[in-house]
N, C-alpha and C positions, 0 to 999 in steps of 0.2 A: 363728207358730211354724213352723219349719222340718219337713218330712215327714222322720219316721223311716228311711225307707227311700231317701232325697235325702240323708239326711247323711253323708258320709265319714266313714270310720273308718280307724284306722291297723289294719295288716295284723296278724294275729293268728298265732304261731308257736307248734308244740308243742315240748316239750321230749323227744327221744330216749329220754333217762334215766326222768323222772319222768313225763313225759305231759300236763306242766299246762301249759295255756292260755297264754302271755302277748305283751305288746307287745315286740317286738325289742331296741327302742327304746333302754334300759340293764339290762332284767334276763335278756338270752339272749347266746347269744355262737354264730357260723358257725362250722364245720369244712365244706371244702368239699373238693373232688376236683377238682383241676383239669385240664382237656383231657389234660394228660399222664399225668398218672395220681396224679402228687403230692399228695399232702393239708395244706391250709395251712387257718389263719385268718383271720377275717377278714370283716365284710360285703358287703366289694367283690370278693373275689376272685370269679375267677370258675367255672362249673361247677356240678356236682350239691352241693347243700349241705343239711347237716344242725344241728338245733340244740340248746345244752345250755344249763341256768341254767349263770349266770354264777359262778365260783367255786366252782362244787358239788362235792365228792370224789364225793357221795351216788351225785348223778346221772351222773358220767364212770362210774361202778364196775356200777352200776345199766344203764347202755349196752353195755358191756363186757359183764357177764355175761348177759344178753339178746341179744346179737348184733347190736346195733341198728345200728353203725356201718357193716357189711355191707351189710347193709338198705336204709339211708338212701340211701346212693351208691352202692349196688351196684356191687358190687365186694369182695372180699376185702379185709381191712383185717388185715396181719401184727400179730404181738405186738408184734413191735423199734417199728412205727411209732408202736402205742395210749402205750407207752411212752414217745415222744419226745412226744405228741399229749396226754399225761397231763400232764407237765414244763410245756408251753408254756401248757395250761387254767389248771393249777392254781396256776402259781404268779405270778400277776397279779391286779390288784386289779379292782374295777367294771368290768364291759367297757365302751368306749365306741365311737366307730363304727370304729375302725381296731383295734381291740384296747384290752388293759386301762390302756394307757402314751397312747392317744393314735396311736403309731406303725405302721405297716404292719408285719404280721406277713411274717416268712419263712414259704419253703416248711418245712413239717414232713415230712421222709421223703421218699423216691425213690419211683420209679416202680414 
């Protein structure tokens, strides 16, 4: 039997919003902050990154009013942007590793 502590495990991410524990994998989804300041989705982008369940209103609102988004990527995160950054969460299915389509996300919001 292989040692417990020899065996790999896939990376463990919290949730911003809720706080709970999970595998990346298909139940979290990236908001990242990229070099320029822009905030996109996305697992590949790249930059400071923060993570939410996948499809959650609970959890983007939950982030929101915590301040979490700040936080995560330090940096101020305006309203106009939470709002563009709300739209592009919420209204996609299962994340998968480019987002909920499959597809590379756009950037969400300026600099």
């Amino acid at each position: 039997m292989p040692d417990a502590a020899v065996r790999s495990r896939a990376p463990e991410r919290t949730c911003i919003g809720c706080r709970r524990k999970a595998n990346p994998a298909g139940q979290l989804v990236r908001v990242a902050r990229r070099p320029d300041g822009s905030l996109a989705v996305g697992r590949l982008e790249p930059g400071r990154g923060a993570w939410l369940c996948a499809g959650s209103e609970a959890c983007f609102e939950g982030a929101v009013k915590r301040r979490a988004f700040g936080r995560a990527l330090r940096c101020e995160v305006p309203g106009r942007e939470l709002d563009v950054l709300r739209g592009k969460l919420l209204s996609g299915g299962p994340s998968a590793p480019h987002g909920p389509t499959g597809q590379g996300w756009e950037g969400v919001g300026g600099a």
